[in-house]
C-alpha positions in Angstrom: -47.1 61.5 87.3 -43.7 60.1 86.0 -41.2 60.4 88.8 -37.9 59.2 86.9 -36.7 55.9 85.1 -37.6 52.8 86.8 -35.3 50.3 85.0 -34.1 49.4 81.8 -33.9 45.7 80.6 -32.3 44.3 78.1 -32.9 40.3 76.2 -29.7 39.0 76.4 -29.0 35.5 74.9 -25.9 34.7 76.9 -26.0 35.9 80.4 -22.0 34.5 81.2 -20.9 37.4 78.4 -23.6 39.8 78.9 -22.3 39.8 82.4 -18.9 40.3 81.4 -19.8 43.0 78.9 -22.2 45.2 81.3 -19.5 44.9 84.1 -16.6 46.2 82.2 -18.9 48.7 80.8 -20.4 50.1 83.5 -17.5 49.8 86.2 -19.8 48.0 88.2 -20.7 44.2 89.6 -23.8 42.5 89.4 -26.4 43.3 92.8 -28.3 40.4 91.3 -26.9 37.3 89.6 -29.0 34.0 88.5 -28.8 32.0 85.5 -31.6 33.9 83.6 -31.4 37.0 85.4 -28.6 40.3 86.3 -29.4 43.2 88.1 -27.0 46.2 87.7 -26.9 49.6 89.4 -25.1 52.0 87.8 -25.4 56.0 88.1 -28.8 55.4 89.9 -30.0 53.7 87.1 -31.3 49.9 87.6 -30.1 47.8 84.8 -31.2 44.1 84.4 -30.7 41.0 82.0 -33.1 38.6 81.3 -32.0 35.7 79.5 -33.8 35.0 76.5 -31.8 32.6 74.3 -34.0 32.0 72.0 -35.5 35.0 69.7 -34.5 36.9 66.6 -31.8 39.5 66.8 -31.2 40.6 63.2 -33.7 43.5 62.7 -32.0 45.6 66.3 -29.3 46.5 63.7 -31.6 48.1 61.8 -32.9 50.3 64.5 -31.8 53.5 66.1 -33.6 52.8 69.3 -31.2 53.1 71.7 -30.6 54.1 75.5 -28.2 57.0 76.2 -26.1 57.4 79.3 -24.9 60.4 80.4 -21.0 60.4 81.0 -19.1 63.9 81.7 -16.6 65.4 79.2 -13.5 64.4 80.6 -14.6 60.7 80.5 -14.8 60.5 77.5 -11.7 59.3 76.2 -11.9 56.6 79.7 -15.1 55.4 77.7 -13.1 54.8 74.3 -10.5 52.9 76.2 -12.6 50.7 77.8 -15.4 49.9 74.7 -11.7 48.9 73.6 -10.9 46.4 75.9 -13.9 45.0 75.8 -13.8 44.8 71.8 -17.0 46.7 71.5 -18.7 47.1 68.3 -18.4 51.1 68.2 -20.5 51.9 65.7 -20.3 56.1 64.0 -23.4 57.9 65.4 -25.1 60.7 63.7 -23.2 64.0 62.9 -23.6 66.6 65.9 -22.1 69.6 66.5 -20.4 68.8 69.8 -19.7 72.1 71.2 -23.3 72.7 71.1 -24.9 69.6 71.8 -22.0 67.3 73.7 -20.1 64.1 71.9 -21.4 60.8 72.3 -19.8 57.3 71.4 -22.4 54.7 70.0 -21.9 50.7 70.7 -23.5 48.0 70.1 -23.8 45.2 73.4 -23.0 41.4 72.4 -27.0 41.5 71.1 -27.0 44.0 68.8 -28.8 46.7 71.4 -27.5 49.9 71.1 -26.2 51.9 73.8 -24.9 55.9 73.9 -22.4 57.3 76.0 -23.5 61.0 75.5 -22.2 64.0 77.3 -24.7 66.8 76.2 -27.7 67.7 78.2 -31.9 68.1 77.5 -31.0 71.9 77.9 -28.0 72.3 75.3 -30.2 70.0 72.7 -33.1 72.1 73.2 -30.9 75.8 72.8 -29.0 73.9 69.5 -32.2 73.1 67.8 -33.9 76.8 67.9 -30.7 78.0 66.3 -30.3 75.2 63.5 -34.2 74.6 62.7 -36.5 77.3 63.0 -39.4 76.0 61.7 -39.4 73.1 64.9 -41.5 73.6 67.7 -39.0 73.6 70.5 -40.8 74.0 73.7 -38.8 74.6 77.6 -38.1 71.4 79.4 -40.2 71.1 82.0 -37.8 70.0 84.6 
């Protein structure tokens, strides 16, 4: 039934510097700007901003949820240099074993949500997990 990802949103509660953020981020300008709403397309992924000024952000630093982009090897350092110039909030993700399942850089966007940069893929998590934990249930992707 599912056919891919539709879009991902994220509550922003400044769209000027969310703007600013997600277009130095993802190399990309806006294909929809208003003053409570950004549309971003980036990879093939739809990415929008809705403005919502006015709610609680403490607990998303609490949270692992997160949404992972996939970037190739040989961007990675690219990615490093620009969560720099934007003055990211890189935050250390979990320990991995990257020659096995990929590197990834974690940040946090000017509301706290937090956003992977991961180079790994479905396939090399799946193979890394039946070697390190045998007592998972690792099925085969169905893709």
């Amino acid at each position: 039934m599912i056919q891919g990802l539709g879009h991902i949103t994220f509550s922003v509660s400044d769209m000027e510097r969310s703007v600013t953020f997600y277009s130095t981020l993802l190399g990309v300008s806006p294909i929809v700007l208003g003053e409570k709403t950004a549309y971003f397309e980036a990879g093939g992924i739809w990415i929008a901003l809705n403005l919502q000024a006015d709610i609680k952000r403490d607990e998303i630093y609490d949270s692992y949820s997160h949404v992972a982009f996939s970037i190739k090897t040989e961007d990675i350092v690219q990615m490093h240099d620009t969560l720099s110039s934007l003055q990211a909030n890189v935050i250390s993700g979990r320990s991995r074993d990257p020659s096995s399942e990929g590197k990834s850089i974690y940040v946090r966007d000017p509301d706290g949500h937090l956003i992977e940069f991961h180079t790994g893929t479905l396939t090399q998590r799946l193979e890394h997990l039946k070697k390190t934990n045998p007592t998972l249930i690792v099925k085969e992707s169905s893709n």
